[in-house]
N, C-alpha and C positions, 0 to 999 in steps of 0.2 A: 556558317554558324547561324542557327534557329536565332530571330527576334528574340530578345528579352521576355515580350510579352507571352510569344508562345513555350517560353523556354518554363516560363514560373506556371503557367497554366498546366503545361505538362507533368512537373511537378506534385503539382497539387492535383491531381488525375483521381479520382477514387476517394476521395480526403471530402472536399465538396460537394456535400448529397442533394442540395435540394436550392431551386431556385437560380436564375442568371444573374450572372457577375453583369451589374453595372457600371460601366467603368465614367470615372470625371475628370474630365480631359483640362486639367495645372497645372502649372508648373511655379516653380517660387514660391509652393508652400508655406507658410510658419509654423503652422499645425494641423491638424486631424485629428479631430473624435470621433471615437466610435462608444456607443451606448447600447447596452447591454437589452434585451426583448420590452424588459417593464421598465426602461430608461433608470434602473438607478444605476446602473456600474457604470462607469465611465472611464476608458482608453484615451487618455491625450498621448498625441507624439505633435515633440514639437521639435523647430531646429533654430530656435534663436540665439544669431553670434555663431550661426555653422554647425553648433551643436548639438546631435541626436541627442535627444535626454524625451522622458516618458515621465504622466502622471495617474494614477489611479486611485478616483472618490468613489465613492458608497451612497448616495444621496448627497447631504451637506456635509459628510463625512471624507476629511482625508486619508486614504488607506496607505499609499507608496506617494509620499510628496517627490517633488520634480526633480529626479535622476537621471545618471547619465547613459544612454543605453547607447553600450560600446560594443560593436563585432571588431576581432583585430584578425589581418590571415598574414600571414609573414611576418609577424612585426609592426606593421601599417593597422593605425587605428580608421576605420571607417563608418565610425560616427562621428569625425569630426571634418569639420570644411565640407558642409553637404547640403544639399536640396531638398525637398521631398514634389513628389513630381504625382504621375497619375496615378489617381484611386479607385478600386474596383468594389466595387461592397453588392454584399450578397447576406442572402438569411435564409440560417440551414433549421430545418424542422424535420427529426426521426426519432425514435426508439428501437432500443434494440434490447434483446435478452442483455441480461448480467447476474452475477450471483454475489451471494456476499451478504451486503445490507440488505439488499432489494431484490425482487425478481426481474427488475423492469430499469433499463439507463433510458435517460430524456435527454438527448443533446440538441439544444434550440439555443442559437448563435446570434450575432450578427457578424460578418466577418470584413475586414477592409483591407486589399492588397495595397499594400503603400508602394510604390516606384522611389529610389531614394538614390539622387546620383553625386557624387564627389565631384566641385568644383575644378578640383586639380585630377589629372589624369581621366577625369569622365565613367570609373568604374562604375556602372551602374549595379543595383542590387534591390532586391525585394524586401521587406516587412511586412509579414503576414497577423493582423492583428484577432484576435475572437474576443469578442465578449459576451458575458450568460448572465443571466438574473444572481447567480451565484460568484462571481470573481470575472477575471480576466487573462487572455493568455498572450502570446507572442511568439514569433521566431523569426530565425534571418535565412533566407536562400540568396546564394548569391553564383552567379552563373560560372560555370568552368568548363574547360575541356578534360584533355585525359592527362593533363599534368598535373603534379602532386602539393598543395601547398597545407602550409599548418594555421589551423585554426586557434582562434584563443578569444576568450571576450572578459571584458572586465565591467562590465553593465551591475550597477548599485540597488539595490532595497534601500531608500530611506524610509527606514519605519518612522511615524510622528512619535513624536516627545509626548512623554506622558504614557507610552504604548508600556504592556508588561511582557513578556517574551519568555517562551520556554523552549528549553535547546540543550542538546547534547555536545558535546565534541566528537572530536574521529579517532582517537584512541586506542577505541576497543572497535574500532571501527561500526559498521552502524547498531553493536551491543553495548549501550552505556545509559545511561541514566539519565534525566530529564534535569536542568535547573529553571526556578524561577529567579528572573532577573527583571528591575524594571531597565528599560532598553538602554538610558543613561548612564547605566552603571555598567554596562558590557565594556569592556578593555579592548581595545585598539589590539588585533592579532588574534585574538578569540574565533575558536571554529566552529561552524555549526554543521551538526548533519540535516539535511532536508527531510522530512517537513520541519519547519520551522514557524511555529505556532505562535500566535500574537492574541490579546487584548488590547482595544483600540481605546484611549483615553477616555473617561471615565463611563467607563462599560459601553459605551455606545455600538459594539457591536467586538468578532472575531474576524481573523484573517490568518490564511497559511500558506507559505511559498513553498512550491516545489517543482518538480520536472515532469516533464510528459512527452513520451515516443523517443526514448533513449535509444536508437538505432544509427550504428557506424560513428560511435561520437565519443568522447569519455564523458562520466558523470559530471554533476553538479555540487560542489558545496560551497558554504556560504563562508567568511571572514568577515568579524566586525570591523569597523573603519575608526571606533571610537568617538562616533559622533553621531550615533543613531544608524548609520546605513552598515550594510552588508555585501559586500563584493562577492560576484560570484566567481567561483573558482572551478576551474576542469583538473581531472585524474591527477595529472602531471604532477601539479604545484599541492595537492592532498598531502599532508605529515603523513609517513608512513605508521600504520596502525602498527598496534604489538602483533595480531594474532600473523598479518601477512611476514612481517618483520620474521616473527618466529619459524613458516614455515617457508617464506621462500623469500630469505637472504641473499641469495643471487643472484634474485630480479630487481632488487631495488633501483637499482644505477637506471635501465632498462624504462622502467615504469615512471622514473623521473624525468624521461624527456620526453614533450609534446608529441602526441602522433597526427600525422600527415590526414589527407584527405584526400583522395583522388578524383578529378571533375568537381562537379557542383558540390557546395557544403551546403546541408539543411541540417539546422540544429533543433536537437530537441525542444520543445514547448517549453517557456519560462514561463511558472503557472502561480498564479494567485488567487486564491480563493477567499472570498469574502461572506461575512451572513451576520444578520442582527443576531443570531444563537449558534449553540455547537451544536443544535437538532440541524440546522441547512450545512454546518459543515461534515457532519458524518455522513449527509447524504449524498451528498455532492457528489455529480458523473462528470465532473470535467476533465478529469485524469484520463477513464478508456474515453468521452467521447472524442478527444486528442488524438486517441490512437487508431490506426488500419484495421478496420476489420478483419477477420481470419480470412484466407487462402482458401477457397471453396474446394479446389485438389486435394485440399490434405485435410478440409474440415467440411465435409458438404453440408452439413448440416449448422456449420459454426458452432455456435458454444453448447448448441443442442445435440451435437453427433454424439450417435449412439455411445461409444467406448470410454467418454468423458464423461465423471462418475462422481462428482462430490460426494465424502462421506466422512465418519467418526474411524480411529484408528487406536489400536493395543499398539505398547511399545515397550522392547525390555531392553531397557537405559537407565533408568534414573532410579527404579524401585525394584530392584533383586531381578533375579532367576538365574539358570544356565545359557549357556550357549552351545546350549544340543539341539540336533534336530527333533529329540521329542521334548526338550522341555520347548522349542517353540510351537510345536502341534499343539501343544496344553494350551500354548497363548492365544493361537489358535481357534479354539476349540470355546478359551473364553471369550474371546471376541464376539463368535457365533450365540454364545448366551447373552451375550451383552447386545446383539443383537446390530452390531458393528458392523460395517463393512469390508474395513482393512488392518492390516498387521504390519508396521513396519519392522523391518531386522537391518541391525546395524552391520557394521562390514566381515565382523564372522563368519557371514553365509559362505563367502571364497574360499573357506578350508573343509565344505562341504565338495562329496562329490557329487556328480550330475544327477547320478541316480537315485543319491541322496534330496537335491532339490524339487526334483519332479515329484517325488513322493508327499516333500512337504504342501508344493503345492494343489498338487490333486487333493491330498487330506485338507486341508483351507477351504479348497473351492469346493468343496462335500457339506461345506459348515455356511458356504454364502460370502466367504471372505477369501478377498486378493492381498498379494502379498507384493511389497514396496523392498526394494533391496539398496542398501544406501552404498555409495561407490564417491572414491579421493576427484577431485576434478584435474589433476595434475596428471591423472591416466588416462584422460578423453582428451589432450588437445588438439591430437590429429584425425581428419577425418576417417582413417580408418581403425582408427581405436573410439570414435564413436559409435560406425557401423557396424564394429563386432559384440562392441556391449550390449547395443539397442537392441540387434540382430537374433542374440542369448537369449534376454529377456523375455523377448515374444515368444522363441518356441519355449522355450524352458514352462510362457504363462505367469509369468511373473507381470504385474499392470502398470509397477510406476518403479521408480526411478529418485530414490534422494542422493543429492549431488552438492558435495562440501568443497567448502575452505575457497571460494573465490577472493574473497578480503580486501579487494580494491576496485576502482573504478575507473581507473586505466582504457582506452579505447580496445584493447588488445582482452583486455576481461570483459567488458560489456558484447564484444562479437562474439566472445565464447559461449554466454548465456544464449544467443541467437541462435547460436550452430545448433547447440544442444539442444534446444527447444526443437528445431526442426528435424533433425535426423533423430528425435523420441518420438514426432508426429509421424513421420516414414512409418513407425514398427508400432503405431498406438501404443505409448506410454506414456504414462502419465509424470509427470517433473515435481518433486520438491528441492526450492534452492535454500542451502545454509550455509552458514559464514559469508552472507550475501549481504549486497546495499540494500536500499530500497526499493519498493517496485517503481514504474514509472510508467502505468498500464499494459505494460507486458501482454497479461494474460487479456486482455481483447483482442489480438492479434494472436497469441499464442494459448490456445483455451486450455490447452494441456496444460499449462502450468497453474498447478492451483492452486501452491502457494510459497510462500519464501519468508524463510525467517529475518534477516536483516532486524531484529530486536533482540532484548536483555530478556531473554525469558528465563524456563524454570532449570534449565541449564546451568545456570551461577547460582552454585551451590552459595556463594557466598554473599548472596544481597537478602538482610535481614530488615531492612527497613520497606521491604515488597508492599504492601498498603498503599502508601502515598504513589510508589511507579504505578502499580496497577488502575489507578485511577487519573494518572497522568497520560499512559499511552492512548487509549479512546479517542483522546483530541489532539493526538501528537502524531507519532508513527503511525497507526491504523487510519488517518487520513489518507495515506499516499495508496493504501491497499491493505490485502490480509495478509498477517503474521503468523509464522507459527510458534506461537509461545511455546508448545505446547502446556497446557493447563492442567491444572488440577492435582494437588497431592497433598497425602495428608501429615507425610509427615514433619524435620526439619527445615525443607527448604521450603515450606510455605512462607517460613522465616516469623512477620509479624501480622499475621491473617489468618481468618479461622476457617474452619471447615466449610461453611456457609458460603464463604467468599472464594474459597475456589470452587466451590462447583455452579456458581454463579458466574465466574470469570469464562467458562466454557461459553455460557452464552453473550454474552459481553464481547471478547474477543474474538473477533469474524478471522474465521481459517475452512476454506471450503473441505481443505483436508488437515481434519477437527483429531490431533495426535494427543491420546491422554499421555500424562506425565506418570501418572499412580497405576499402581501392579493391576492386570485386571480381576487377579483374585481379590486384591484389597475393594475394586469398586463393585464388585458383585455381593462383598460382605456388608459392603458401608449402608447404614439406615439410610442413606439420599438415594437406593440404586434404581428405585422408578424414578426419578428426577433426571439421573444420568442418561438412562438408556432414552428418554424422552427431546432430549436436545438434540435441533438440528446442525447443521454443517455449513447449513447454508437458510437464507430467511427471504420471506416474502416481502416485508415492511418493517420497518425499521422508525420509532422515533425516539429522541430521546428528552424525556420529561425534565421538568425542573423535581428538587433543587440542585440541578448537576452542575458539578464547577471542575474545572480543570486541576489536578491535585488535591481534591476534596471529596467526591463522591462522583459516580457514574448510575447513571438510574434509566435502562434500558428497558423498553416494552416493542418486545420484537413478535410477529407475526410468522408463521408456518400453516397455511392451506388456513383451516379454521380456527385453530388454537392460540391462542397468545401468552407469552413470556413475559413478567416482570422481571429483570435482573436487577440487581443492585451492589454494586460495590463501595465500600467503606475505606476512607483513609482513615489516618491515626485515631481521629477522634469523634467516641459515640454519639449517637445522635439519634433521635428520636421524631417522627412525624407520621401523616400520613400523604396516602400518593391517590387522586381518583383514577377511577378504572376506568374514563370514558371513553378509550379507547377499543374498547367489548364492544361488540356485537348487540343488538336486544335478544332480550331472553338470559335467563339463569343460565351458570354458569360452575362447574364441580371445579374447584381449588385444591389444587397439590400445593403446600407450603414446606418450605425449606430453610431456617432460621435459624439465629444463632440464640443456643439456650445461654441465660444468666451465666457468667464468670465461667463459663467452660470451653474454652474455645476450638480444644477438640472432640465438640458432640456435633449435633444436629437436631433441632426441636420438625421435628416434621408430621404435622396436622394435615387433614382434609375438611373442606366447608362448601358452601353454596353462597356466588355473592351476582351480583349485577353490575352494569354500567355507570349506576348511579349510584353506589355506596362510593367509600375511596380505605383504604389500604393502609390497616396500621401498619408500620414499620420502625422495630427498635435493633437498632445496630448496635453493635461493640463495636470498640476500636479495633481498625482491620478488618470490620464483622462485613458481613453480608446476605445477602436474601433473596429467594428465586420463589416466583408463584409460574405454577402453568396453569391457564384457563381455557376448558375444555366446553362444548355449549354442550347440555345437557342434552344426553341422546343421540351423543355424537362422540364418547368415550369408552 
């Protein structure tokens, strides 16, 4: 059996890019901090009275007061009766491509191997700590051979008193709605799905927990304690949601008991992210910089390989049509006017024949647009019912691949998202996941996957109060990664939002593969349709201005090559101000405006103007309303 130390080192192989592990030779610890580049974040692990327990501040800021950070594998809790022994610390400096918010991730760490051994029986085991100018993370490796044991951890979030907390349950599994609670008031048994978004006592800053490099593991959610903290919770012990309940009744038993682990357990990142504003939390790369970079075999070029395509997508689901092969060539066809890239089709294509397919695709790819064919995930579980879907796709020319109904987070469902991921990458295709969790940086290792819905989008015919969610997710779910709402429609299911406001949500709501909700005849009719056709998929820079507040308003100025985005989104209630434009370039600048006219909330006032860096931006919202400016440099539109 390999040392310990070369055991965790090997481990961590590829993970740690930059700089040598110093290691300091302890033993009889009480604690270790590690401090984040610009020393405000702060990592304690301490083990006073034997027990592992973890603190993280922010400055003079308490963010996670002193909790108990518990790995359990059999039953045996192994943070407690423990040591903490030799520290290795190292400081990692990279970037790398990303898309999404940003064109660019910054992962700049400092990181601390902690050695941590059980008084009793001598188990030793690893704590791998990271901390960034933006939050803090963690995990446990702990050595094994090739016997099978079960993992479980009961390690706490105490959020401080005074904190305010927005959070969903698991119900609808992760499609549910947002509440605001101040932390106090949360009930002892209460679920939350991750991200789990906080305000830190009297405004002094934000914080959000969640998961990072979910691989061979079951997911993460959280349970209140009723006393400010949050236990985390794996698959197993999850309430069973309605939608999995509904479609697959005979796994529940199955899905309820703890899965095994074969050799070493290395558990996903427990990730905390911190920021004086929700501008450092939308930005924040601690999610993929957590995660393995891609597999150069199967992405030579990483997230840049040719065949990996973020774009805008038609979709006929939620606003009319047929389910002929030529009413989808129509769709087709608008797409290419709209100037799109893709077309999803839902699972009718299967009562197509081949020769039927091939046609549609050739006619698509005549027009500039790939076609996405969506398929049950209950028909892929074996590898060879993978290799013959993927295998289809490619010659048929079909590019991606949307793949439903996972609904749980089971170890047994999380290695299915893996399989699939990779035997799409074998055939170049591209992945959308739905009725899915949350991401947990996925798509840095897997660039194929460009996006997943795990959100309440425009799907739920039934959510009429849409205003207030839509300006809740920005700082909620879309932390953990991008969603596919899909956006934009104009008619009923906008619910209580105007026209303005979904086609401003398109920009607002980051989904590399940008799925419209509305007919693409309706957007090609609509007064916004230079607005539309002009939205990216994917953005250069990303900030996001005041006065944005979480369930109040969202007020994005997002960057594409040289143009810039104002978006703005509106909860319930009007409001009136102005935004400056200092984020412009010098020099004049040709304004597309997109705005919600007086007491109408299904039109669009859409003006053009010339303004600078140094003016600033009236803006008058309706309730629900909304407002998108693109600014073009003059001479360059």
């Amino acid at each position: 059996m390999k040392p310990l130390r070369l055991r965790c080192r090997t481990l961590l192989a590829g993970v740690l890019t930059a700089g040598a592990l110093v290691p300091i030779s302890l033993t009889g610890l009480t604690q270790v901090d590690v401090l984040s580049p610009d020393q405000a974040v702060r990592f304690r692990a301490s083990c006073e009275g034997g027990r592992l327990e973890y603190t993280i501040s922010f400055g003079t800021r308490t963010v996670i007061e002193t909790s108990p950070l518990a790995m359990l594998v059999g039953g045996a809790n192994l943070g407690r009766d423990i040591e903490l022994g030799e520290v290795q610390r190292q400081r990692v400096r990279e970037s790398f491509p990303w898309r999404g918010v940003h064109a660019w991730a910054t992962n700049h760490c400092e990181t601390a191997i902690i050695q941590v051994r059980q008084l009793r029986g001598g188990l030793r085991y690893t704590l791998e700590v990271r901390c960034f100018n933006d939050g803090a993370a963690w995990r446990c490796l702990i050595p094994g051979g090739g016997e099978r044991r079960v993992p479980d951890e009961a390690t706490v979030f105490a959020i401080p008193s005074g904190s305010t907390v927005w959070y969903h349950g698991l119900g609808g599994h992760y499609e549910d709605v947002h509440r605001r609670r101040a932390v106090a008031d949360i009930p002892a048994g209460e679920w939350a799905a991750p991200p789990l978004t906080f305000r830190l006592p009297n405004d002094t800053g934000y914080a959000c927990i969640t998961e990072a490099a979910l691989v061979h593991y079951s997911g993460m959610a959280l349970q209140a304690d009723g006393r400010g903290g949050f236990q985390l919770m794996l698959g197993h012990k999850h309430p069973i949601s309605y939608p999995f309940r509904l479609r697959y009744s005979n796994d529940v038993e199955r899905v309820s008991q703890p899965a095994s682990v074969s050799g070493a357990i290395v558990t996903p990142w427990r990730v905390v992210m911190v920021g004086r504003d929700l501008n450092t939390l939308v930005n924040s790369d601690l999610i993929p910089s957590l995660c393995p970079p891609p597999d150069p075999k199967l992405f030579p070029e990483g997230l840049q390989t040719p065949w990996i395509k973020p774009g805008r997508a038609v979709w006929k689901y939620l606003d009319g049509g047929q389910n002929t092969v030529e009413d989808m060539k129509a769709f087709s066809a608008w797409a290419g006017e709209l100037g799109f890239e893709y077309h999803v089709i839902e699972g009718f294509w299967s009562r197509w024949s081949e020769a039927q397919i091939k046609e549609l695709v050739d006619y698509s790819r005549q027009r500039g647009v790939g076609l996405w064919f969506w398929k049950h995930s209950r028909d892929l579980r074996t590898p060879q019912a993978r290799a013959d879907f993927f295998r289809k796709l490619s010659e048929w020319g079909v590019v991606g691949a949307k793949i439903d109904f996972f609904d749980h987070e089971h170890r047994e469902v999380i290695d299915l998202y893996a399989a699939l991921l990779e035997e799409a990458a074998r055939h170049h295709i591209l992945v959308n996941f739905h009725g899915a969790n949350k991401p947990a940086g996925e798509a840095r290792t897997w660039p194929n996957e460009l996006v997943r819905e795990g959100v309440r989008g425009m799907e739920s015919s039934r959510l009429k109060e849409r205003a207030q969610h839509d300006v809740t997710l920005p700082f909620t779910r879309f932390l953990a990664g991008p969603a596919d709402y899909t956006p934009v429609h104009f008619g009923a299911r906008r619910g209580d939002t105007t026209w303005a406001h979904q086609i401003a949500s398109a920009a607002v709501f980051t989904a590399p593969l940008l799925t419209y909700a509305a007919h693409p005849a309706t957007l090609l009719t609509n007064a916004g349709v230079e607005m539309i056709r002009s939205i990216p998929a994917t953005w250069d820079e990303t900030r996001v201005l005041e006065p944005s507040a979480i369930g109040e308003m969202a007020v994005f100025a997002r960057r594409r090559g040289a143009e810039w985005f104002l978006a703005i989104l509106n909860g319930p209630e009007a409001r009136t101000f102005k935004v400056p434009l200092s984020f412009l370039g010098e020099g004049r600048c040709q304004a597309l405006l997109v705005a919600d006219p007086p007491d109408n909330p299904a039109a669009l006032r859409v003006e053009k103007t010339e303004v600078n860096r140094d003016e600033a931006m009236p803006v008058e919202l309706s309730p629900g309303g909304g407002f998108i400016a693109r600014f073009t440099p003059l001479g360059k539109h």
